[in-house]
C-alpha positions in Angstrom: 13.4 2.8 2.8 15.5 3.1 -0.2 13.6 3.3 -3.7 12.2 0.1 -5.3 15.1 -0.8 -7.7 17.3 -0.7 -5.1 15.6 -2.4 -2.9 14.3 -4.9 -4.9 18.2 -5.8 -6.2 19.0 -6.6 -2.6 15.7 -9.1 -2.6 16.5 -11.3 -6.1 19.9 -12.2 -4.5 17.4 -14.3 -1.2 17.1 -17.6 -3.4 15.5 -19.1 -1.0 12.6 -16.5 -0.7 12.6 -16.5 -4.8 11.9 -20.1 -4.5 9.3 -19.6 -1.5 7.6 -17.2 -3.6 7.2 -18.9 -6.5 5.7 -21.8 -5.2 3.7 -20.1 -3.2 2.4 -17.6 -5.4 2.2 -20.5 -8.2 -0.1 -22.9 -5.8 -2.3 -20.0 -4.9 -3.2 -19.4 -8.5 -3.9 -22.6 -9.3 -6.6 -23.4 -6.4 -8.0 -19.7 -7.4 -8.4 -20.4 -11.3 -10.1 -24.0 -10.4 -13.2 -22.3 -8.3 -13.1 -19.0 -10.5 -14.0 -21.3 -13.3 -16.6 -22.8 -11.3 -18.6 -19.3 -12.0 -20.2 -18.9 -15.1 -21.1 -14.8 -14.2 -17.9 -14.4 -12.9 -17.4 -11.2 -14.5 -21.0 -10.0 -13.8 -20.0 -10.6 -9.8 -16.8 -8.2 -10.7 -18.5 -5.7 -12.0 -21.5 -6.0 -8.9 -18.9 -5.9 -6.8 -17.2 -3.0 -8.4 -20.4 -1.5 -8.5 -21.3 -1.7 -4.5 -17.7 -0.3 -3.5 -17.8 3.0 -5.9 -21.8 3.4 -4.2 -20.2 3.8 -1.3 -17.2 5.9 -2.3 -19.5 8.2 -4.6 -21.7 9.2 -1.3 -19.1 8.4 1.2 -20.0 11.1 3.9 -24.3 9.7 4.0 -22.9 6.2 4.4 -20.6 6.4 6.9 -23.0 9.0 9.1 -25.2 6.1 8.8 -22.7 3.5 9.9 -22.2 5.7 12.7 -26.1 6.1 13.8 -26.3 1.9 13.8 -23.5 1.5 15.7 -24.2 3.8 18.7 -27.8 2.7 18.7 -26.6 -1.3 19.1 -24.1 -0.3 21.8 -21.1 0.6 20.7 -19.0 4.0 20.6 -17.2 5.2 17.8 -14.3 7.5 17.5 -12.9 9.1 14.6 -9.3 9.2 13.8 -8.0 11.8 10.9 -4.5 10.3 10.7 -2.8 6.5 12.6 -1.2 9.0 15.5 -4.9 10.0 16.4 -6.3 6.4 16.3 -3.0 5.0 18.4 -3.9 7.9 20.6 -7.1 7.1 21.3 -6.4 3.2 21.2 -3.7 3.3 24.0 -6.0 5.4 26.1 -8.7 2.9 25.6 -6.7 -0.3 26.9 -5.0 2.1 29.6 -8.6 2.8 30.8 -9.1 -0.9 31.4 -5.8 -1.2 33.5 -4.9 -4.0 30.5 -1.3 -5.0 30.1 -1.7 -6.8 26.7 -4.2 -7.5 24.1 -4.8 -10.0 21.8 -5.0 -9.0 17.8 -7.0 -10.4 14.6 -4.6 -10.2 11.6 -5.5 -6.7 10.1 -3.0 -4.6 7.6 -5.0 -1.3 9.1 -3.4 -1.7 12.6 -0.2 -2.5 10.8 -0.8 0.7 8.1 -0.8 3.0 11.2 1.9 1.1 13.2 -0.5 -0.2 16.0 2.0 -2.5 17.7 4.9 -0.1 18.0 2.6 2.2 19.7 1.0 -0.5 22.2 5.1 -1.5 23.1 5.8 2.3 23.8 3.2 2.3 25.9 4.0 -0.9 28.1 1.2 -2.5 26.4 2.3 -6.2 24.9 0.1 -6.8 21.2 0.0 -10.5 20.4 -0.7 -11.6 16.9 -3.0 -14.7 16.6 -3.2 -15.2 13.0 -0.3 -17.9 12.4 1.5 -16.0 9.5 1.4 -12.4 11.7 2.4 -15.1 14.9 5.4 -15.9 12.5 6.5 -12.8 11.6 6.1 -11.1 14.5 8.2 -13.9 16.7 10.7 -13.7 14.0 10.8 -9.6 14.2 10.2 -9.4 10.7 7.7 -7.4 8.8 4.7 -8.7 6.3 5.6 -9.6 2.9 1.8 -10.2 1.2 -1.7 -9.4 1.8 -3.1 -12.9 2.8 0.1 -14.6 3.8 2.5 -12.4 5.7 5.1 -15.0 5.9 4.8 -16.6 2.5 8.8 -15.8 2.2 9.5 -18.3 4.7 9.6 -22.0 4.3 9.0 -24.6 6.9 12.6 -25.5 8.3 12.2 -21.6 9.3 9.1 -21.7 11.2 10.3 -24.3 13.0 13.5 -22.7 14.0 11.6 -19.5 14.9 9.4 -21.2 17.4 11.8 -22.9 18.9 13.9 -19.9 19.6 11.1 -17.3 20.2 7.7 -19.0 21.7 9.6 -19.4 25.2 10.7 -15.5 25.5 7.2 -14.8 25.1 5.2 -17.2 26.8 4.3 -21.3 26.3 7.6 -22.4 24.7 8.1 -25.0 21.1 8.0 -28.4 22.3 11.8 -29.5 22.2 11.1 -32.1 19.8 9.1 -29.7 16.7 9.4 -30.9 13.4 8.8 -28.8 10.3 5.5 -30.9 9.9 2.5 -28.3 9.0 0.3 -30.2 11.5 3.1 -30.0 14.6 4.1 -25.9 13.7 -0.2 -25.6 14.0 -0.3 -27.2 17.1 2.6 -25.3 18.7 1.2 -22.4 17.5 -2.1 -23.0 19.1 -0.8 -24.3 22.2 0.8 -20.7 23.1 -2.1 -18.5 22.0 -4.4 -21.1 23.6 -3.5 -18.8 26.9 -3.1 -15.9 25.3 -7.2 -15.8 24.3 -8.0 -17.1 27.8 -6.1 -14.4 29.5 -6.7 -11.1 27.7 -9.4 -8.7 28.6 -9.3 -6.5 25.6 -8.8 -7.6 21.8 -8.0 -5.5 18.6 -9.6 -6.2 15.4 -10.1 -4.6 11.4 -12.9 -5.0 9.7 -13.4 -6.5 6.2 -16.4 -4.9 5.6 -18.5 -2.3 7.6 -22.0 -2.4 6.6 -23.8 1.2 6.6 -27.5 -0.2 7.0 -26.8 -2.4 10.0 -24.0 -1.2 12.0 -22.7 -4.4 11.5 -18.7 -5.0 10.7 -17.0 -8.3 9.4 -14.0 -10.1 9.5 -13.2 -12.9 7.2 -10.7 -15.9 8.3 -9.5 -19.3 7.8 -8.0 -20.4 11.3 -10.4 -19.8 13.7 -8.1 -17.0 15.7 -10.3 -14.3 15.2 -13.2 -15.9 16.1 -11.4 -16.0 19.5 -10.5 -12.5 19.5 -13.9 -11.4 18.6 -15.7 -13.6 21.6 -14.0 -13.9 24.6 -12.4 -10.8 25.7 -14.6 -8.3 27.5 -13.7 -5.1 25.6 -13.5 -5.0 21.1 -11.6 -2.4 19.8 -12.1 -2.0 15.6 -10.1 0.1 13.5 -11.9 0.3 10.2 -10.7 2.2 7.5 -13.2 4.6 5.8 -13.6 3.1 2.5 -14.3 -0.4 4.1 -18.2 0.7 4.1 -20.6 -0.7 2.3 -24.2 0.5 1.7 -26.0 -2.7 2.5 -26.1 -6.1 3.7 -27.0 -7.4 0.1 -24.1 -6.2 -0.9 -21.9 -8.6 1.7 -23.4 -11.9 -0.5 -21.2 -10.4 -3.5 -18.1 -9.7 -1.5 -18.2 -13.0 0.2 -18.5 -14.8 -3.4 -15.4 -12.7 -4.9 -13.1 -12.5 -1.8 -12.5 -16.1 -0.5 -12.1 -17.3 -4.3 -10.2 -14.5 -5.0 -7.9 -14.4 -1.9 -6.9 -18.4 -0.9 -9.0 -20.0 -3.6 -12.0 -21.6 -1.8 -15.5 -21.7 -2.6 -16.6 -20.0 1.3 -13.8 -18.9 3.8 -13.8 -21.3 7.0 -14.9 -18.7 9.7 -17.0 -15.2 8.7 -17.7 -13.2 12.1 -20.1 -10.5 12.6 -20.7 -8.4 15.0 -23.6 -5.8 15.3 -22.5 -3.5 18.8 -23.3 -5.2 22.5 -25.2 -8.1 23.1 -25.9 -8.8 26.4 -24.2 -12.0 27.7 -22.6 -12.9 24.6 -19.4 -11.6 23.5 -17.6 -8.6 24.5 -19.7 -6.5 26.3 -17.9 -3.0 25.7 -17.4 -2.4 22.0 -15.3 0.6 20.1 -15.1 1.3 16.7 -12.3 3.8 15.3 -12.9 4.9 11.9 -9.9 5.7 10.5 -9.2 8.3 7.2 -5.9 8.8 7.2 -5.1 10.1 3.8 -8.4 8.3 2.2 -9.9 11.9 1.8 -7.1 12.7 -0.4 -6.9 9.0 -2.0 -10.9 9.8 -2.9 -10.5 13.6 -4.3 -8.7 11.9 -6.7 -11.6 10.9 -10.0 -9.0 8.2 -11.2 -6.7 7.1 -8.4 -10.1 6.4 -6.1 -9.9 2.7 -7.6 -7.4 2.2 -5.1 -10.3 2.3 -2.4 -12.3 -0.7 -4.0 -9.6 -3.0 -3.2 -10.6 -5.7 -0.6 -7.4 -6.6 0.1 -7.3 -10.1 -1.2 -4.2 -10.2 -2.5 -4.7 -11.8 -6.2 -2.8 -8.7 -8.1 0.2 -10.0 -5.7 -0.1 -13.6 -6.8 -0.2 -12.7 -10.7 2.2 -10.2 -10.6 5.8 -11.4 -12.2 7.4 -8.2 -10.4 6.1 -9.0 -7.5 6.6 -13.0 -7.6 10.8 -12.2 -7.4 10.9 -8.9 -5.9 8.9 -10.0 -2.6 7.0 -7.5 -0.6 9.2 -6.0 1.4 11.1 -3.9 -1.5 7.8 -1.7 -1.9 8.3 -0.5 1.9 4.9 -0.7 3.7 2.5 -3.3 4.5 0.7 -2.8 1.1 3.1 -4.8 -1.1 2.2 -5.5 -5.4 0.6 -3.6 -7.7 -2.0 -2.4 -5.2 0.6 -1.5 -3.1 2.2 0.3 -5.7 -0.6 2.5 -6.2 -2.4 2.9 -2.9 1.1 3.5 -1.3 2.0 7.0 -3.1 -2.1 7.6 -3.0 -2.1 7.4 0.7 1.5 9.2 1.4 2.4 10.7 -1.3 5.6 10.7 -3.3 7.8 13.0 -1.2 10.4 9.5 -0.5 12.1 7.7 -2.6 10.3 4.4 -2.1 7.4 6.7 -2.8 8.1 8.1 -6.2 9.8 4.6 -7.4 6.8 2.4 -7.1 4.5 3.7 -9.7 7.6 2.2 -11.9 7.5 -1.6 -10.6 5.3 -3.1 -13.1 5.6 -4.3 -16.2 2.1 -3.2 -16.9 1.2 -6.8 -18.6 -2.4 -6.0 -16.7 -2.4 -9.5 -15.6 -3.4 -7.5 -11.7 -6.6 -5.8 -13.3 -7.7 -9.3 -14.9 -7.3 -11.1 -11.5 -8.7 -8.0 -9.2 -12.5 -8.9 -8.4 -13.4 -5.1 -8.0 -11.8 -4.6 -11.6 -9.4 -1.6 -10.4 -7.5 -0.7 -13.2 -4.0 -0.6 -11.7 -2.3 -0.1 -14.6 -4.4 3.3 -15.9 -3.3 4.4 -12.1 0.3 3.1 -12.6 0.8 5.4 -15.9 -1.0 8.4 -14.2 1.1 8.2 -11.1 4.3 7.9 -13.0 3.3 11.2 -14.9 2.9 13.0 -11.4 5.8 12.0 -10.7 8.2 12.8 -13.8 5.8 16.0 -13.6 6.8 16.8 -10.1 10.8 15.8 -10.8 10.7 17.8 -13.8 10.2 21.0 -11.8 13.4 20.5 -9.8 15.5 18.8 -12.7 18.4 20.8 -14.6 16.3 20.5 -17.2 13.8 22.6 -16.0 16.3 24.8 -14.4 18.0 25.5 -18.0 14.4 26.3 -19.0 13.8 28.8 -16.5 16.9 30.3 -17.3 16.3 30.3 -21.2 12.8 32.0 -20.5 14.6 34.8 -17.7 17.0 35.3 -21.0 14.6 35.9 -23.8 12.4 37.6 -21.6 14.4 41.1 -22.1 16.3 42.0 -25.3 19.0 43.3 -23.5 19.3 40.0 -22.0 19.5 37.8 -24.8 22.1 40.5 -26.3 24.7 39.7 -23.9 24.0 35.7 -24.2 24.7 36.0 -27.6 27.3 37.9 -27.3 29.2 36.0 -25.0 28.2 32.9 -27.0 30.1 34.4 -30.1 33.0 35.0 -27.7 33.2 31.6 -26.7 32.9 31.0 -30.4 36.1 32.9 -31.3 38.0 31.1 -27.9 37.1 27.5 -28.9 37.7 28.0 -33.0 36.3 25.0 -34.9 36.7 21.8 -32.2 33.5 20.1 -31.9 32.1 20.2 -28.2 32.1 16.9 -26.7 31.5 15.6 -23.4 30.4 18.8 -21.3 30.7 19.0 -18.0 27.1 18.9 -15.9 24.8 17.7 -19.3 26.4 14.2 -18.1 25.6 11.3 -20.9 23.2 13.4 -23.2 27.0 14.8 -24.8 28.3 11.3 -25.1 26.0 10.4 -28.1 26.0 14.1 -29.3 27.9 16.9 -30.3 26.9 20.2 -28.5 26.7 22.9 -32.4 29.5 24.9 -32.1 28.2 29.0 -31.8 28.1 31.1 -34.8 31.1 33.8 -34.4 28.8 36.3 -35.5 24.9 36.2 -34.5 22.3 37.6 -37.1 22.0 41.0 -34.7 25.8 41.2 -34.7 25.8 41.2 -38.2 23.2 43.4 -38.9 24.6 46.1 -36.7 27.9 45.7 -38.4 26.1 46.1 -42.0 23.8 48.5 -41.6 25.6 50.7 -39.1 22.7 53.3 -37.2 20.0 52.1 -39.4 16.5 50.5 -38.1 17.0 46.9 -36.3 15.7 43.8 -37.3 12.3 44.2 -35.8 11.8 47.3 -37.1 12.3 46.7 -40.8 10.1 43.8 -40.8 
């Protein structure tokens, strides 16, 4: 990826996805700011909220130990992956071991974060998305562009044209006469997944929230799809990230007030599935959970950047953010687009790219993302902290800090710093009284300056000359 500025010039010249985004975006806050201010202790449910995630962060190791004891003794296994090759290790050798050709996915960023899908496909192994958005993307081999709508940078006329040319490659094919109609794209859409869900044997899932005290894990959703995934096939495979725990199931009633409101702006989400290991009879009978770090540790050593693990992945920085709104989500290069993206993104990897190092710099810092965020992370304190790592880390390589290495290696030794002068008076007597303009290699620091023209005589030089084999400088004083 190249860095942010560059690729976000490439995005403003898409006026049709500016457009898409902005109404979008714009109809999203609206329905979130009518049921927000339906809440009188909104802010209190922030700050709970807040509260329960750094719990679990703060004692992260007890929790998840826990989690891990209430999921084996309800039936299911769990694995645990350091890093996404490890969990697509393990993952591909689970479906192998059930002779499964396909599987059937709930919409989840963490399968995309580790590249879940690319690793199925190089193993013969087909993944079908069934949220709609994911359904959209992927049949239109594109990537996500937001947290809650991963398509929300196409517009209906689109849809339509990608269904018609991709749904019969894959399975059920468009009806020949699809309009752009919301109601006719849903029906196609459920038409070919319809045998999809009755086919597959094994489905992959996230997790919204993992709760420690229960064993129990939850997905959140609004179509139904991953109610589907999460009930009919025989074998459930989970990848939940680390900092998805929470310590208790009174702390789900506060995330299930702040997430739906906060995410597509409704009072209650339409479907909340749960799932506490193997039931017999009912559901999937053989149930794995991968619990994934990858990079979290490092994201949570961190005192201030461990924020970043609160987030719940609802997506209302994205929908406030004015960077965001015409730059779209693909400029910031992974699956974790916006302000969040631009902070969890060099937290989790690092900032050895140049994507990496540029998006602590796309924000405006207005703090319009902390305002809407319902765990109050305070992007913008980790926005101006990652930007100092990175000028801090730059600086170390920059000619600027090269010339200051060099300056210390020079007045390090008198000899040293002798001969500089020296040949600085040389270069003195060689130049004569033209002011210096323009040097080659300080680039545009000489175009607004003038670079002092050197003494032809320096202070030692002149001392020496009047004082002949007397005491030096240093010596006298």
């Amino acid at each position: 990826m190249p860095d942010f500025p560059h690729a976000a010039r490439k995005a403003l010249a898409n006026t049709q996805q500016r457009h898409n985004l902005a109404h979008a975006t714009a109809t999203i806050r609206a329905k979130r700011a009518q049921v927000v201010g339906e809440v009188e202790a909104w802010e209190d449910l922030r700050v709970a909220g807040a509260e329960a995630k750094d719990e679990a962060l703060h004692h992260l190791p007890p929790y998840l130990e826990q989690l891990e004891t209430n999921l084996i003794s309800r039936g299911a296994t769990v694995h645990w992956a350091r890093d996404g090759a490890e969990a697509n290790r393990i993952i591909v050798d689970l479906v192998r071991a059930k002779g499964a050709q396909e599987v059937v996915k709930v919409k989840s960023m963490t399968t995309q974060e580790i590249e879940l899908n690319e690793a199925l496909e190089a193993a013969g192994i087909d993944a079908w998305e069934t949220d709609l958005a994911e359904l959209i993307v992927q049949l239109g081999h594109d990537l996500p562009s937001h947290i809650l709508v991963p398509a929300i940078h196409r517009n209906r006329a689109e849809i339509r044209e990608i269904f018609l040319r991709e749904m019969g490659q894959v399975g059920r094919p468009a009806p020949p006469d699809l309009t752009d109609e919301p109601a006719r794209l849903a029906e196609a859409a459920r038409l070919h997944l319809r045998e999809k869900f009755l086919r597959a044997t094994v489905a992959i899932s996230g997790a919204n929230f993992a709760i420690a005290d229960t064993g129990t894990l939850v997905v959140v959703e609004s179509e139904g799809n991953g109610r589907m995934c999460l009930t009919l096939p025989q074998t459930l495979i989970s990848v939940v990230g680390v900092e998805k725990v929470l310590p208790s199931f009174a702390d789900l009633g506060t995330m299930l007030q702040l997430l739906p409101r906060s995410s597509t702006g409704e009072r209650m989400n339409p479907y909340t599935s749960m799932w506490t290991g193997v039931h017999d009879g009912d559901g999937p009978q053989e149930v794995h959970v991968v619990l994934l770090d990858n990079g979290r540790s490092h994201v949570l050593a961190d005192e201030l950047g461990r924020q970043a693990l609160r987030c719940i992945r609802c997506s209302a920085c994205l929908n406030v953010c004015p960077v965001y709104e015409r730059a779209g989500g693909h400029a910031y290069g992974s699956v974790y687009p916006g302000p969040i993206g631009a902070v969890l993104n060099p937290a989790l990897r690092g900032t050895g790219t140049p994507i990496d190092r540029s998006l602590p710099f796309a924000s405006s810092l207005c703090g319009a993302c902390f305002d809407a965020c319902p765990v109050r992370i305070d992007i913008p304190a980790m926005l101006v902290d990652l930007r100092t790592q990175v000028v801090d880390e730059s600086s170390r390589r920059s000619p600027e800090a090269l010339g200051m290495k060099a300056a210390a290696w020079t007045f390090g030794d008198h000899r040293r710093l002798e001969a500089a002068q020296r040949a600085a008076t040389l270069g003195s007597r060689v130049i004569g009284n033209r002011t210096i303009r323009s040097v080659p290699g300080l680039g545009a620091w000489t175009q607004a300056r003038d670079v002092p023209t050197p003494p032809r005589e320096t202070f030692r030089q002149w001392w020496a000359r009047t004082h002949g084999d007397s005491e030096s400088p240093e010596e006298s004083s």
